[in-house]
N, C-alpha and C positions, 0 to 999 in steps of 0.2 A: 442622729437623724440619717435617714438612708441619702444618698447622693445617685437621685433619680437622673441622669443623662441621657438613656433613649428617647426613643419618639413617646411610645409606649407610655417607659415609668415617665417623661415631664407631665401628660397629660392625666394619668389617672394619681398622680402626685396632687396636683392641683383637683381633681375631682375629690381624691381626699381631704386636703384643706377645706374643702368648701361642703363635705359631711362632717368634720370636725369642729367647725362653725356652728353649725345647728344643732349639733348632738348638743354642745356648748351649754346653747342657748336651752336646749329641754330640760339640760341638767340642774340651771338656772332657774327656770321655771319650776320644778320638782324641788329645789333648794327653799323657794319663795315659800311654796305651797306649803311646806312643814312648817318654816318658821310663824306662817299666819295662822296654821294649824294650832302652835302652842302659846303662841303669845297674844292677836291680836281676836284671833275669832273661837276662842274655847268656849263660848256659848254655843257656837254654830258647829261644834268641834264632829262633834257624834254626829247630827245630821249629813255634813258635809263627807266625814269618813264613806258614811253608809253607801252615799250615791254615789260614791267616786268605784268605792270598790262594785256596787250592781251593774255602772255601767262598762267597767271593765270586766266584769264578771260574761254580761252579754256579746262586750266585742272578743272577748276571749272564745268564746259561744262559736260564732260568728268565723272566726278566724282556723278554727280545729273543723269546722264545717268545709271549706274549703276544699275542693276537690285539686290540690299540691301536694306535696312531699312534706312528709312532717320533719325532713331535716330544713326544710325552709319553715314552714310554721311554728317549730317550736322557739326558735331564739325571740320573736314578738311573745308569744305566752309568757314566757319563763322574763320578759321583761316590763308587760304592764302588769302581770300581778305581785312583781316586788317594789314597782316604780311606776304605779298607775298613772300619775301624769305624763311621768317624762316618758313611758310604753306608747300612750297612748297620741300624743302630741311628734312625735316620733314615727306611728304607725301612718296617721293619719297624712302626713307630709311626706315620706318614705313608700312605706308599704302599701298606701292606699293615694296611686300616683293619679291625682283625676286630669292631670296635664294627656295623659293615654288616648283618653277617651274618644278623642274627636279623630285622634291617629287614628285609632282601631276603625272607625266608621270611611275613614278617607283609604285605609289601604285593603279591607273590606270590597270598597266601591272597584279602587284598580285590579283587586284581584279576579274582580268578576269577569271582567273584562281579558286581563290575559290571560291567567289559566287556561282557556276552554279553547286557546290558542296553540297550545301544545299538542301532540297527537298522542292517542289512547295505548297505540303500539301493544296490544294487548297478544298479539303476536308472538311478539319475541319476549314478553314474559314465558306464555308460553314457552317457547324455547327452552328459557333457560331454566325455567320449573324442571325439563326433562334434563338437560345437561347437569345442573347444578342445585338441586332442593334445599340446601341449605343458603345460599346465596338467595334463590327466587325468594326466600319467605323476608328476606330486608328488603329487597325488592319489590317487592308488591305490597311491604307495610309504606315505605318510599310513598310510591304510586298513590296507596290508598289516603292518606292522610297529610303531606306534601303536595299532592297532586304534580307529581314531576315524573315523568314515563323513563324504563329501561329503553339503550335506545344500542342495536349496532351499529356497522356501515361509518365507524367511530375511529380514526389512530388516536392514540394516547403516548404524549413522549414524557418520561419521570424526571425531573431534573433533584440531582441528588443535592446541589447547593446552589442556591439564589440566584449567583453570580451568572450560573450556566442560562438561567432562568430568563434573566434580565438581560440577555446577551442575544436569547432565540427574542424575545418580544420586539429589540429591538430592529431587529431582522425582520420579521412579519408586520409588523405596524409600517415600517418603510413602502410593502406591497400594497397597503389599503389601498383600495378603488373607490370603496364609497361611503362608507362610515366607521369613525373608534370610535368605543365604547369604551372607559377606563371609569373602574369605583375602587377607591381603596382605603383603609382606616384612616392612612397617617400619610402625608407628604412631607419630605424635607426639602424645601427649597434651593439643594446643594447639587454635587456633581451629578450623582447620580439620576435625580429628577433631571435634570438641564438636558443630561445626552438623552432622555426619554421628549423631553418638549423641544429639544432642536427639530426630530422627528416629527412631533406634532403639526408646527408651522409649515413644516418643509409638504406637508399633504396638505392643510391646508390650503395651501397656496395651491395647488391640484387640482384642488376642487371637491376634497374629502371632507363630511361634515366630522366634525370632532367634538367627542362631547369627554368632560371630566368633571367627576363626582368624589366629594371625601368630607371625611368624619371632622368637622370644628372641633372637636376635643381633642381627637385623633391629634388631628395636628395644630394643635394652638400651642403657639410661643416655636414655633417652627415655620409657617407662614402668617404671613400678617393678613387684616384684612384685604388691603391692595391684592394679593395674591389674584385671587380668585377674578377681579377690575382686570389686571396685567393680562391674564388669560383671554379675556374679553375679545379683550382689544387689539390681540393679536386673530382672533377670528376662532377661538375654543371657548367652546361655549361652558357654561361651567356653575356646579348649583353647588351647596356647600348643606351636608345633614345636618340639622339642629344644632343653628350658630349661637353657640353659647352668650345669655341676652342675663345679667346679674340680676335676680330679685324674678325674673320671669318663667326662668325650665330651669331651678335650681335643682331641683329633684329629681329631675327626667333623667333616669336610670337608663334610659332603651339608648345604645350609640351603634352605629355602621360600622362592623367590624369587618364587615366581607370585601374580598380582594380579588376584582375581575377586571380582564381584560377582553373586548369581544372586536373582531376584526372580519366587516362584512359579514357577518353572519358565518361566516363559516373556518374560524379560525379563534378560539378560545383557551384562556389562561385563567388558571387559578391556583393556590396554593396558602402559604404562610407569612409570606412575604412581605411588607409595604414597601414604597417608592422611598425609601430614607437610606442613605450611607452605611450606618452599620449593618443592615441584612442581607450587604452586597462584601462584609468586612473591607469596606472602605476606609473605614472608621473603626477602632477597636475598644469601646467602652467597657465592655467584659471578657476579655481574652476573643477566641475566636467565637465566631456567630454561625449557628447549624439552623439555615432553613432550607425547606422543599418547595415543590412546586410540581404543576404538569401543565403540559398545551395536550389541548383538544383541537381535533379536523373531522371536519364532519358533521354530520344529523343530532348530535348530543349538543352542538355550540347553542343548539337553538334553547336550549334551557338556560344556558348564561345569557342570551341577548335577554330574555325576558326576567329573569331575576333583577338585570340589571335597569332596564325598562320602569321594574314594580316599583323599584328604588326615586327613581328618574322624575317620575309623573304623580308620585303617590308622597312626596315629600312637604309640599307645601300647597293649599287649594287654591289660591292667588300664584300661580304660576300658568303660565301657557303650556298647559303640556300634548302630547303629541292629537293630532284629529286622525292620524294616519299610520297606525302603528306596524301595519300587515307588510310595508314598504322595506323593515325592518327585519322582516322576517319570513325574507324570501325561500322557497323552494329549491334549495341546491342539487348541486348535481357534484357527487362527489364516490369515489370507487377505496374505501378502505384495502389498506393490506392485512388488515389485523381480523380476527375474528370475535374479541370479545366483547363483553357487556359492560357499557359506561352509562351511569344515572348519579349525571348532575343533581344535586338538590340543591334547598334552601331552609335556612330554620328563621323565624320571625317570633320575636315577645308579643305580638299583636295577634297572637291566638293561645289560647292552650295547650299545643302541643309541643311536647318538650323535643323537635325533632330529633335535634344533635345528639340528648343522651340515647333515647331509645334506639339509633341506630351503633351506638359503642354498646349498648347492654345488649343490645342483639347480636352485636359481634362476639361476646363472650359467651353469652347463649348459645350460638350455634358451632363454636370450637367443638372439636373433638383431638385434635393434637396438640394445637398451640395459637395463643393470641395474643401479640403482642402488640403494645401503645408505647407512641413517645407524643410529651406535650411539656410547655415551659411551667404548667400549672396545675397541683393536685391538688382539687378542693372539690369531694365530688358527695354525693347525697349518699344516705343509707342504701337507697335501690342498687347504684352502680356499686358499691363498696361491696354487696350483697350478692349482687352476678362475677362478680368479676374474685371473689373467695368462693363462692358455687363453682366456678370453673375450673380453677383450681382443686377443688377439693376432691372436683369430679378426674382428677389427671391430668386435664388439660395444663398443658407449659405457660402462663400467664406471667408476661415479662413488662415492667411498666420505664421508662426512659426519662428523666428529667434532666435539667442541667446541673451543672459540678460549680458552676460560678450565679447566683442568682441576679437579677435584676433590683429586685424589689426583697429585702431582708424580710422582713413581716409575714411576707406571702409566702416564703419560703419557709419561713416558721408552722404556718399552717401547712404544709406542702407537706415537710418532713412529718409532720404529726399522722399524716394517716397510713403514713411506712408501718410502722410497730402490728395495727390490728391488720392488713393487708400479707405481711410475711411470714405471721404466725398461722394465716389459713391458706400459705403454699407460694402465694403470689411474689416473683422476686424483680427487685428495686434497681435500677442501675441509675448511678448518676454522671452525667458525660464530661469530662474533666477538663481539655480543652478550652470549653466556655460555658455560654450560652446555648443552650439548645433552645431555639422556637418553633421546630416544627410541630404540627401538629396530625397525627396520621394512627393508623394502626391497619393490622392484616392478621388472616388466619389462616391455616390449615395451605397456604400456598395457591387459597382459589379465592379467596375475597379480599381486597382492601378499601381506607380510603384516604382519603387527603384532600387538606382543605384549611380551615382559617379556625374551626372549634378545637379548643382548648378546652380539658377537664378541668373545668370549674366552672362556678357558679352565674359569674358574670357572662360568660358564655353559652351557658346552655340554659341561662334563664332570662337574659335581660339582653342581649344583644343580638343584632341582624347577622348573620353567620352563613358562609355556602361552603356544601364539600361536593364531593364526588365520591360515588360509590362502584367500584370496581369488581368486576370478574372474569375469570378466565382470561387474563390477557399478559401481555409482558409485564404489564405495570405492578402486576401483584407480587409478581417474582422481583422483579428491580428494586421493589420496596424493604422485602423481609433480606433482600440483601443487604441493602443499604442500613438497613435497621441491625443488621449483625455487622458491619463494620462499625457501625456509632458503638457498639456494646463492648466491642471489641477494646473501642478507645476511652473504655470507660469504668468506673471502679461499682462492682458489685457491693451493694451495702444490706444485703440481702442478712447477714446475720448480726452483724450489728443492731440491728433493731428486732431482731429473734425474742431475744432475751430481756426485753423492754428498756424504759429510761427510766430517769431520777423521778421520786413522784413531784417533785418543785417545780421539776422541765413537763410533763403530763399534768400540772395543774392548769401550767399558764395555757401550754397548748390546748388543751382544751375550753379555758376560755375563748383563745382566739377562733377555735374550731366555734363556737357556740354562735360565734357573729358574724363568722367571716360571710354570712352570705349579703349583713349590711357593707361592707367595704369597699 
């Protein structure tokens, strides 16, 4: 059994358990269903077949219809038509999550609302259409489909590890005048959180309103319920994403993965990072811990106040949420030294649009020298496996970064499985040996990057609330593919080891585990 210790693996350890449970029970059910099939109902036997298999015939129908990725739709197909009940009892609980529904309609209702709050800046797309044509076209899919504007008049500082990260926050959070803003996956209730909440009170008591937001799953068995009361009560106001309730949001796939910091409006952070010990290597559960991060100053913050905002107010409809939002989202007055182009986004499962992948498959799309990604998690769909050996194939240097020590065994199993079809069409693997790597980031050609909390994989770019930033022309892109070639540097090229493929024993199981990892 793996020996899950971060924040991270405890919580989706336990999200496991509690799909291992049900899968259980469908297999049970599907067990039942045969044994009555041969023993108690063989009158009913053929009847019973018939309609079990039409009606999975039609949700099979049903499901290929679906305008998704057939790397997500096929593992349901290929499971209720060998295992009708247990596909379907399965589907229905899982894949067909109707706990969403009322979400969709509530975040829906807050997006109307801020959205139209951001400015159109259609300006300085322009702009950068002329400076940079291959960046404007991420940029204005961004824009068009996000609804999140290119913005300059923007500094951007890269922090190459956590520590550095969490050291500026603490700095800047100290200055609040008049509101934090903090959403993060996961909290640890240990050193590291404490020197961020001494901070807190200390503006509180100011006169700073304070607000704190994070993921129940994120961080369950790392703070208690009290947590969230403690904060209270000390005058931080504090709402907690989909508190995990037994028997009620078993299956609510969708968790808060995004990581903001917003200060007055005009001072923002975002990155890889959670508020827990290890990402600050305080703590060393897998050798050393590689994450990133940047602050934002300036006209771009205002796209983290509002992300964070959507989170804030759109989480539960029996909350008092803001009547006066525009207070929040004042008109700064702020003189950049930097000249380039920063567009915060955000990706949400409460729409269709896959934002997070299409902006990595556009980054590979629009290479022409080189594109490189690092992330803790390789579990990606046909499409991106498909841009990202296109790009490669085309010349382009396509370099991918994972960690040398994993977190989660299993995941890593899947990880490595898509090394072999990915090096044979050019694209090379590094694994960071050190430890863990979590950042999540890529850049190209030396004029675009981004960074942020999306991780290639499934749960990430399909089921989870996610923000990055989207970069160009500026220090940050340079700082990045630096920093991206000293991790490589510290890192073992496994680029031909998997040239020449694996054992078919090790390629059978891995692709089983590829067939379903996108239920996991």
């Amino acid at each position: 059994m793996v020996n899950d210790t971060t924040v991270e693996g405890k919580a989706k350890m336990k999200n496991g358990v509690k799909r291992l449970m049900f899968c259980g029970i469908a297999i049970l059910l599907q067990l039942i269903f045969w044994v009555l099939l041969f023993l108690k109902l063989n009158q009913y036997a053929q009847f019973l077949d018939y309609a079990t298999r039409i009606f999975s015939l039609f949700l099979v129908l049903a499901i290929y219809s679906e305008n998704k990725t057939s790397t997500v739709k096929m593992p349901w197909i290929i499971l209720i038509l060998v295992a009708p009940v247990l596909g379907v009892v399965l589907y229905l609980l899982i894949g067909l999550d109707f706990s969403t529904w009322n979400m969709r309609k509530r975040y829906r209702m807050i997006d109307d609302v801020l959205l139209p709050k951001l400015p159109n800046n259609t300006d300085v797309l322009e702009k950068l259409r002329q400076n940079n044509p291959k960046a404007c076209g991420i940029a204005s899919y961004l824009h068009g489909y996000s609804k999140y504007p290119v913005y300059q008049n923007t500094d951007v500082t890269y922090y190459d590890d956590a520590a550095k990260g969490l050291e500026a926050q603490l700095t800047e959070l100290a200055k609040a005048e008049h509101f934090i803003f903090m959403e993060y996956h996961a909290i640890e209730n240990e050193e590291s959180w404490k020197r961020i909440q001494d901070v807190l009170e200390e503006r509180v008591k100011a006169g700073v309103e304070v607000r704190v937001f994070y993921d129940d799953m994120g961080s369950i068995g790392f703070v208690n319920k009290d947590f969230a009361h403690s904060l209270e009560a000390k005058g931080i106001a504090c709402r907690v994403f989909n508190p995990f309730v037994p028997g009620l949001n078993m299956f609510l796939n969708n968790r808060d993965h995004r990581k903001i910091t917003v200060i007055d409006g005009k001072v923002g952070f975002t990155g890889g990072y959670n508020l827990a010990n290890e990402y600050f290597n305080v703590t060393h559960p897998y050798g050393d811990w590689k994450d990133t991060g940047i602050r934002l100053k300036g006209d771009a913050v205002r796209s983290l106040t509002v992300t964070f905002l959507e989170m804030w107010n759109a989480i539960r409809a029996n909350d008092a949420d803001d009547a006066d939002l525009d207070r929040y989202l004042p008109d700064i007055t702020y003189q950049a030294k930097q000249q380039g182009f920063i567009q915060p986004y955000a990706d949400s499962p409460m729409d269709d649009e896959q934002v997070g992948e299409n902006v990595y498959i556009s980054m590979a799309n629009k290479a022409e020298r080189y594109c490189w990604f690092v992330t803790p998690y390789l579990i990606i769909t046909d499409e991106m496996a498909q841009a990202l050996s296109l790009a490669a194939k085309r010349g382009v240097d396509v370099r991918i970064i994972t960690p040398g020590i994993p977190d989660k065994k299993l995941i890593y199993s899947i990880t490595r499985s898509f090394y072999s079809g990915l090096v044979k069409n050019g694209v090379r693997i590094y694994e960071w040996t050190p430890g863990f790597c979590h950042a999540k980031m890529s850049v190209a050609d030396d004029c675009m990057a981004t960074c942020g909390t999306i991780n290639l994989d499934y749960r990430s770019l399909y089921h989870h609330f996610e923000n990055g930033c989207f970069m160009a022309d500026c220090a940050a892109v340079t700082e990045i593919r630096e920093d991206m070639e000293r991790t490589m540097a510290e890192s073992r090229e496994v680029t031909e080891q998997y040239r020449s493929g694996q054992k078919a024993q090790l390629r059978l199981g891995q692709m089983f585990l590829r067939l379903f990892a996108e239920l996991l």
